[in-house]
PATI-520979 format. One record per atom (N, C-alpha, C): residue in one letter; y, z, x. Coordinates in steps of 0.05 Angstrom, whole numbers, plus 5000, padded with zeros to 4 digits. Last residue first. Layout:
PATI-520979
AYZX/...
//
This chain:
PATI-520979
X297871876499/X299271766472/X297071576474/X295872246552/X294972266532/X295972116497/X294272126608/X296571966594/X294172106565/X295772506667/X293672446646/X295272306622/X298272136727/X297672356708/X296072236686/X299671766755/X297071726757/X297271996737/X304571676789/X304171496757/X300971476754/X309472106815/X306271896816/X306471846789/X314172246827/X312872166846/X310572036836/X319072036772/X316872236773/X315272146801/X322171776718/X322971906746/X321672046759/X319071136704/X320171536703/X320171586725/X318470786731/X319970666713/X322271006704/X315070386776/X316970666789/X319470606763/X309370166736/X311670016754/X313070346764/X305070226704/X304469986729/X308070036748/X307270596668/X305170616681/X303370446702/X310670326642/X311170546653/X309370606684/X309069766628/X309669826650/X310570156658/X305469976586/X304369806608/X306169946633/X309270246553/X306770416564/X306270266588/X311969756534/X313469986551/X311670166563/X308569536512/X309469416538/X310569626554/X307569816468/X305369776484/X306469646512/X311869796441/X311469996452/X309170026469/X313469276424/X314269366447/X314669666459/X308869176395/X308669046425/X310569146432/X311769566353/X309469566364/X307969426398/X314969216334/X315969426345/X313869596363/X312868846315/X314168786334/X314968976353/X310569016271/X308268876294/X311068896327/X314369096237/X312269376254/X311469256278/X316268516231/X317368806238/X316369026258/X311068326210/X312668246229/X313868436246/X310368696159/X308668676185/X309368626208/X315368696124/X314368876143/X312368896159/X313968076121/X316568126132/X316368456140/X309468146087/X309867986116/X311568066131/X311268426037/X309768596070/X309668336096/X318068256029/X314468166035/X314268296048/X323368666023/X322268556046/X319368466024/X327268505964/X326268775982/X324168545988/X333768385934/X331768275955/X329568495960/X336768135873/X334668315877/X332068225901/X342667985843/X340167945844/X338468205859/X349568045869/X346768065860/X344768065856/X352768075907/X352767885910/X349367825892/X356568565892/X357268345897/X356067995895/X353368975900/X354468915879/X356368665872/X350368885954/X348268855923/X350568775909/X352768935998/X353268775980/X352268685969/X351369506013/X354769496010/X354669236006/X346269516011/X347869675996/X350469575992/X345569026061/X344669056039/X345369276017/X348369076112/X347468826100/X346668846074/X351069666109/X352969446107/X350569206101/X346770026109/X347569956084/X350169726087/X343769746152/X342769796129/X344069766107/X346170046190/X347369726186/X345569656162/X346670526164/X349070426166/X348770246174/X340870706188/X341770766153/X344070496156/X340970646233/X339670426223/X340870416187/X344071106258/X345570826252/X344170556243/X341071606231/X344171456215/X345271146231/X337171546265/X336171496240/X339571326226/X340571546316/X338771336298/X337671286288/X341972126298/X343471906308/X342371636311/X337672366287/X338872326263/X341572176277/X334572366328/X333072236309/X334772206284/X338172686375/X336972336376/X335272216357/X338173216352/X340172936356/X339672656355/X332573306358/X333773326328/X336473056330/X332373296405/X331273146400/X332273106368/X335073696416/X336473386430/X334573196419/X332374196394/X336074016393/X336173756397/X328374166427/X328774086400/X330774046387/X330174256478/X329274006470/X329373986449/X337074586477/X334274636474/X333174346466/X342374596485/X341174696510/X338674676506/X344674376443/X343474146455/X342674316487/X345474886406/X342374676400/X342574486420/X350275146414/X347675176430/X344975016430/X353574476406/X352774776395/X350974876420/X355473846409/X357074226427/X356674446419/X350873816389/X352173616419/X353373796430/X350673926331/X349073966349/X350173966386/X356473686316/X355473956317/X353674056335/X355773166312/X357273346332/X356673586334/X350273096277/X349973096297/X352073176325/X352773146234/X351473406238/X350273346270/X356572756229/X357373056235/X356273246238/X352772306236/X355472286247/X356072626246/X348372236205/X348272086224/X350472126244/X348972656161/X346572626167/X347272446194/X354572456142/X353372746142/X351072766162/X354271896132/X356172026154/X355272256164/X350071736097/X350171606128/X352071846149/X352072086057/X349172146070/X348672046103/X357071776042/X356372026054/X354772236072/X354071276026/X355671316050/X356271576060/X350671465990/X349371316014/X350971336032/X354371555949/X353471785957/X351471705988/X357871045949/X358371285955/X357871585967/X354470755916/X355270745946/X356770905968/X352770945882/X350571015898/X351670885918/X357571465864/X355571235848/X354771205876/X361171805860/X359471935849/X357171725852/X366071805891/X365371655865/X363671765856/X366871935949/X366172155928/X367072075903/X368871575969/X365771665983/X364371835958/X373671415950/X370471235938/X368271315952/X377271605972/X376271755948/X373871635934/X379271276008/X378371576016/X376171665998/X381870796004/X380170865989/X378771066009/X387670626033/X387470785998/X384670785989/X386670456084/X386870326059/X386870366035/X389070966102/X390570746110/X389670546093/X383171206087/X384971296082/X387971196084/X379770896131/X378671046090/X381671036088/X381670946175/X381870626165/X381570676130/X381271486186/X383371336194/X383471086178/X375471516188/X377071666164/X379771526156/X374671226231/X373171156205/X374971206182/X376771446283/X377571096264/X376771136234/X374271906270/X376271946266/X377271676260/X367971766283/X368971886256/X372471856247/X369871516331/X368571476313/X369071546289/X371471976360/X372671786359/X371671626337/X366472366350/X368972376348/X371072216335/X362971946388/X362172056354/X365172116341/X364172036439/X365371776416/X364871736390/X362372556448/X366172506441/X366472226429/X357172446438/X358472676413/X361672576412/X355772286487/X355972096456/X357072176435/X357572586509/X358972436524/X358772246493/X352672926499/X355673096497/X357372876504/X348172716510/X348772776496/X351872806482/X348372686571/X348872486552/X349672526522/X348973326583/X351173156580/X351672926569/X343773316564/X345273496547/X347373406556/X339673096601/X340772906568/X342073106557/X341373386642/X341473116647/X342472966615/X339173916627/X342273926628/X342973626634/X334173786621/X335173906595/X338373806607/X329873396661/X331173636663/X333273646637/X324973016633/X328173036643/X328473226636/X318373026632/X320173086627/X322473086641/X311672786633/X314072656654/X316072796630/X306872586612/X307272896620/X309872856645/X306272146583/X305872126608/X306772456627/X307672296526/X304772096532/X304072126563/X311072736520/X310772746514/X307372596530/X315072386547/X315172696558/X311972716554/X316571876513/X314871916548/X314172186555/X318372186489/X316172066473/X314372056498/X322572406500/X320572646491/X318472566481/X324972006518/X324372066530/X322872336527/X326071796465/X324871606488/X324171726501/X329972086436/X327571996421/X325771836450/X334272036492/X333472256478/X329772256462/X335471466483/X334571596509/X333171886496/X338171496434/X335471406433/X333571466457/X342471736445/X340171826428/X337471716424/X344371536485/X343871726497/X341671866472/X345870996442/X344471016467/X343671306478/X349971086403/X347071196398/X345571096422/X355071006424/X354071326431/X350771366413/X355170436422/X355370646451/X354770856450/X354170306377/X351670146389/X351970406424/X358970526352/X356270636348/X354170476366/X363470166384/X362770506386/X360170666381/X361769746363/X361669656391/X361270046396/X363069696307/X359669676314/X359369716349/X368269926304/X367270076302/X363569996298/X370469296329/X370369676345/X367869856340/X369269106271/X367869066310/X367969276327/X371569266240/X369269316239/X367569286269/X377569366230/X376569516252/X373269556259/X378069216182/X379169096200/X377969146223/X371669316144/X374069466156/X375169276172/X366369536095/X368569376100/X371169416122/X365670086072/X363069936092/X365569726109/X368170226031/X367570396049/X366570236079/X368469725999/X370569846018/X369869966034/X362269206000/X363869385993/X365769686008/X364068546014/X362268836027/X363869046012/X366268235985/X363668245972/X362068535988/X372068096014/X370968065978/X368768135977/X371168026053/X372668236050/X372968226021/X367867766098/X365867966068/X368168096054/X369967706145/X369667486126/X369367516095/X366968096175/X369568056169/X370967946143/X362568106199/X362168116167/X365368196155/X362267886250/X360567796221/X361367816189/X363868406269/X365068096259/X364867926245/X359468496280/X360568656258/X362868446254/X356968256325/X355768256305/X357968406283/X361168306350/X361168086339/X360268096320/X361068776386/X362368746368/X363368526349/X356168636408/X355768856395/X358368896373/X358868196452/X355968066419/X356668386406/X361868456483/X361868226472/X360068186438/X358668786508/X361368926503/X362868726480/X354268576530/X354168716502/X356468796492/X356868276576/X355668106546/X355568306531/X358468646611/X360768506598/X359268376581/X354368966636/X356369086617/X357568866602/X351768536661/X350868626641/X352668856620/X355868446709/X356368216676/X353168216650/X354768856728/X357268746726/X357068636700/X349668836744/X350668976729/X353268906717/X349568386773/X347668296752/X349568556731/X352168536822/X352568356802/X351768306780/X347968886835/X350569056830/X352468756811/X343368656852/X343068846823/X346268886820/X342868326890/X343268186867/X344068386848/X339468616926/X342968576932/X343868476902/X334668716901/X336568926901/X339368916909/X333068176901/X333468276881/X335068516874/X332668156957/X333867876940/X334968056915/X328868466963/X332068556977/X333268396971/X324268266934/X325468506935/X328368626941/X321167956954/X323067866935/X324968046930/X316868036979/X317667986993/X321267866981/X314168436940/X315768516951/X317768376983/X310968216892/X312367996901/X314568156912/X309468826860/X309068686863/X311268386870/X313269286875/X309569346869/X308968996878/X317669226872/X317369476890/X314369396890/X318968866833/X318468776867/X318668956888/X319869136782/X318168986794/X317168906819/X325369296798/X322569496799/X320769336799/X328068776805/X328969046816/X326569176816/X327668596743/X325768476772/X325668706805/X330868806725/X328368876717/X326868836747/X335868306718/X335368696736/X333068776742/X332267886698/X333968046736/X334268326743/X332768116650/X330068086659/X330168036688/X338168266636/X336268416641/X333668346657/X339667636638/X340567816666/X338568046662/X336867496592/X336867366616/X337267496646/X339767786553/X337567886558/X336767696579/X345467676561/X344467866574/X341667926578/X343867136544/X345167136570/X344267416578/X343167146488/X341667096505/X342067056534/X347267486475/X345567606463/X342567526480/X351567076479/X351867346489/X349167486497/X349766656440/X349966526473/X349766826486/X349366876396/X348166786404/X347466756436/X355567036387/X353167226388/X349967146398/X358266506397/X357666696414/X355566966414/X355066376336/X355466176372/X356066336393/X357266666304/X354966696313/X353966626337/X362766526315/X361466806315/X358766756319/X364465856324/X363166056310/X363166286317/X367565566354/X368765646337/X367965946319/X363565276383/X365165496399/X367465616385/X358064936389/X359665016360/X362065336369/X355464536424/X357864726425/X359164866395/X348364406428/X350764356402/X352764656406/X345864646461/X347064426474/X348764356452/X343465186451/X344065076474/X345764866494/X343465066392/X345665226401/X346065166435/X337964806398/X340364666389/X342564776400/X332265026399/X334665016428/X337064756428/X330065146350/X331665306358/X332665196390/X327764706328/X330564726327/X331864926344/X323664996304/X322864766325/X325464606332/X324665266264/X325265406281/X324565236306/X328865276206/X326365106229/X326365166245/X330265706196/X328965676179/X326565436196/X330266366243/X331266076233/X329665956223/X326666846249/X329166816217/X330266586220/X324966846292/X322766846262/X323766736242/X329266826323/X327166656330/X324766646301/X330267436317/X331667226304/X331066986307/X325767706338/X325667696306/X327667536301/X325467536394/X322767466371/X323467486344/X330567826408/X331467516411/X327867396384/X329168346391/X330968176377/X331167916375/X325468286443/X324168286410/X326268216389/X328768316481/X327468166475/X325668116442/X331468786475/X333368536464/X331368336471/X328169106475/X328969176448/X330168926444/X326769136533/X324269116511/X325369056485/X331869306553/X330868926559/X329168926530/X331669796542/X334469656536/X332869316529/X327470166561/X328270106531/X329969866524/X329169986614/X327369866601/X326869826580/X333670176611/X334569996632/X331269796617/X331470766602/X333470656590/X333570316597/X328170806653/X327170816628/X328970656605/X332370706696/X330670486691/X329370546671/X335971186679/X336970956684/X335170736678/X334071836684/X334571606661/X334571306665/X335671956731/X333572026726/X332571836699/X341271826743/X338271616754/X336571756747/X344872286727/X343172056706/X340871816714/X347272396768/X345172576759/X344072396738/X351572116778/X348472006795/X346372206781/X355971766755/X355172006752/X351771996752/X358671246758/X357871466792/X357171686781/X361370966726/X362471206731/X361571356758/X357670546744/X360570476743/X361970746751/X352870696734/X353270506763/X356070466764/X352671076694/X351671136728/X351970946749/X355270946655/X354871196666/X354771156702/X353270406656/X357170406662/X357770686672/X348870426639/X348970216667/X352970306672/X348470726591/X346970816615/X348070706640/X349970226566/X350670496562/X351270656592/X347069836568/X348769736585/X350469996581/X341770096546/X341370036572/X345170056585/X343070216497/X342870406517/X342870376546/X342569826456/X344469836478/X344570056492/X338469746426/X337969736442/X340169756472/X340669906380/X339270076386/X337970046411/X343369396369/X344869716371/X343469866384/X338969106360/X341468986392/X342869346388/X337369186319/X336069266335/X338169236372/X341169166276/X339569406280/X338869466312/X340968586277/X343268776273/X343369086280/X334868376285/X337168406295/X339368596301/X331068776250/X330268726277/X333368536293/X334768906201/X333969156226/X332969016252/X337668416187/X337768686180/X337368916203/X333668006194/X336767986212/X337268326208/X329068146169/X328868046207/X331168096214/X329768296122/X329868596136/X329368476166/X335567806107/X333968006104/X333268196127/X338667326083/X339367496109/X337367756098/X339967076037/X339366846053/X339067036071/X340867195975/X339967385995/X338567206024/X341466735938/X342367025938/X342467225959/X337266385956/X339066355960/X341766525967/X332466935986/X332366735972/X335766585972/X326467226016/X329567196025/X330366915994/X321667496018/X322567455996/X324867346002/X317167036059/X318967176054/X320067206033/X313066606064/X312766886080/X314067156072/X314066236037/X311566356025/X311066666041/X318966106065/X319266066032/X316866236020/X318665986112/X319466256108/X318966246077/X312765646133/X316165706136/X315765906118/X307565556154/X308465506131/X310765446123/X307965746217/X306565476209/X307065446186/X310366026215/X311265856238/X310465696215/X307366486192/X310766456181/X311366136207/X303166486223/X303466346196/X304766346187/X304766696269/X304766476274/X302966386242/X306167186241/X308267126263/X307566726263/X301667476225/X303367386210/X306567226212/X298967506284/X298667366259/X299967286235/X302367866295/X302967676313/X301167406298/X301768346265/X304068236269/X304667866276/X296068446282/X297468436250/X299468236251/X297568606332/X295768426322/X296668316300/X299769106325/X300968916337/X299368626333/X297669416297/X299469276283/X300769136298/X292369376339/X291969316312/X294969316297/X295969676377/X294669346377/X293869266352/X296870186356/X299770026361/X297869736357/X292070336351/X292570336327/X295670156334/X290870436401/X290170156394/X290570176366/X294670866418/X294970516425/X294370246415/X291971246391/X295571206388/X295770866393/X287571286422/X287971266408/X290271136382/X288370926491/X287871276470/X287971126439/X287770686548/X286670626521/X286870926502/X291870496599/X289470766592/X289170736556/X291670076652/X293270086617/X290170246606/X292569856703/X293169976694/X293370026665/X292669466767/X293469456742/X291169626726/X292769306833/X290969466807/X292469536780/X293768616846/X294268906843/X293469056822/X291068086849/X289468396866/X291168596856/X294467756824/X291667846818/X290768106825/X298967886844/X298767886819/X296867996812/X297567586899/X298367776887/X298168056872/X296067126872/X294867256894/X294967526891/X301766946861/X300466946839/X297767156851/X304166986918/X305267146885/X303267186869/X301066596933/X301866886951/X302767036925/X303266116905/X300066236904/X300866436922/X308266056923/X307966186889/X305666266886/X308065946972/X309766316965/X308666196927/X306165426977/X304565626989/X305565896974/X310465206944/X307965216931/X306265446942/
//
């Protein structure tokens, strides 16, 4: 009892931090937004919140703030195989930003799939109803285990500032924690595409593949260094904290070879199932799929091993059309690739884009918080001029 009031004590006295601009409180106001429309989708259910209907039981919460978002947030366990596995140390310049991007994104996942069950005063069934047959059951169990261990790792920087008597608890703990933070995403990332195994009637071919898990477990791995990329010209940018060029020019170039790989399953599986020639149908799944590839997959090798990734605006070009293209692509597998199949007609309630924004929003206000309360950039002080 005495050590939790010493904590909480703490807590209190330490000077805490959070510079008000502009940029921010336009984030609080849709974060606000959000968090209102959050606890009147509780309180009504989804039927008045959402357009989702029989036809379309899976919308823009599972869509992008799930399916989307666990991808986009795998940078962390990316980052964690670079540098704590491989030993390539020039990347601790990255590591806890990433390491933060990573937790922030699969916590808000875990908020938007927490939105999308229909009762949601239910949700700690999976906990104790074994359903160990399912896909989802493990995507589930995966999805909340790692973000469990993240918030361990985490603790790591946290107890540099605050509850440092916790500290060397936390730092022996980190090399385990890493361990079996690689091994859950390595898990759920290709589940989620598992998912849609099943679809082998209704997702349409292009989208569709034996090889669909691989190929969600490959893109969730090489759009990490892109999003590091968008992340860190954002921080560059708010906290006058830049990474040296040749640091994200090898990430870069490390995401480009599983781009590669990538493209080359892809073509591999088009063409082994006789439909190569449905990119270039002419009709709109076709030309979406193209657009996904062009725009998210080849223009971005290019960049990776051109002269463009010696320059920020390169890498940053990289990192906006490498997750621009992999939101496009779970995009068009939940929804393009089975309109024709499964018909009718979904597009989000602004509820369902408030939620969304709102969400994305608290977790860019958190990430400010702690940048700026915790040793998150790689930088001696955390007292510069924060201009975002």
């Amino acid at each position: 009892m005495s050590a939790n009031k010493g904590l909480l004590q703490e807590i209190k006295e330490y000077n805490w931090k959070f510079t008000m601009t502009s940029t921010r409180k336009v984030l609080l106001l849709l974060a606000g937004l959000g968090i209102v429309c959050m606890l009147f989708r509780l309180a009504v259910g989804m039927g008045p919140t959402t357009n989702l209907n029989d036809q379309w039981p899976w919308g823009l919460w599972i869509g992008f703030d799930v399916l989307t978002g666990v991808a986009l947030a795998g940078g962390g366990y990316g980052t964690a195989i670079i540098v704590h596995v491989l030993h390539r140390n020039k990347y601790h310049a990255i590591a806890r930003s990433a390491m933060l991007t990573s937790l922030l994104g699969y916590l808000l996942v875990m908020a938007g799939l927490f939105m999308d069950i229909g009762q949601w005063f239910n949700f700690w069934r999976p906990f104790v109803s074994w359903g160990h047959t399912s896909v989802l059951f493990e995507v589930f169990w995966c999805v909340s285990c790692y973000t469990t261990v993240q918030v361990l790792e985490f603790g790591e920087v946290v107890t540099e500032k605050v509850g440092t008597k916790y500290h060397g608890m936390f730092k022996k703990a980190l090399p385990v924690l890493m361990i079996i933070g690689i091994i859950f995403p390595t898990l759920h990332q290709s589940s989620l595409g598992a998912l849609y195994l099943i679809m082998v009637d209704k997702l349409y071919p292009l989208w569709w593949s034996p090889y669909l898990g691989l190929l969600f477990l490959m893109s969730s791995f090489f759009v990490g260094p892109a999003m590091i990329c968008v992340e860190t010209a954002l921080a560059g940018r708010a906290f006058k904290h830049e990474v040296p060029i040749h640091v994200l020019r090898g990430l870069v170039r490390i995401s480009g070879v599983f781009m590669i790989l990538y493209l080359g399953l892809k073509f591999f599986d088009l063409a082994n199932r006789g439909v190569f020639n449905l990119m270039f149908k002419g009709n709109l799944e076709g030309n979406l799929f193209l657009l996904e590839i062009i725009l998210g997959v080849i223009i971005p090798i290019f960049i990776a091993f051109s002269g463009l990734s010696n320059t920020r605006k390169g890498l940053v070009t990289f990192g906006v059309l490498v997750s621009g293209g992999l939101i496009f692509n779970r995009m068009n597998v939940v929804f393009t690739g089975m309109s024709a199949a499964i018909g009718g007609w979904y597009f989000p309630s602004i509820m369902e884009w408030a939620v969304s924004i709102g969400l994305v929003a608290i977790g860019c206000l958190v990430y400010c918080f702690a940048a700026e309360n915790f040793n998150v950039l790689d930088h001696e002080e955390h007292h510069h001029k924060v201009t975002a």
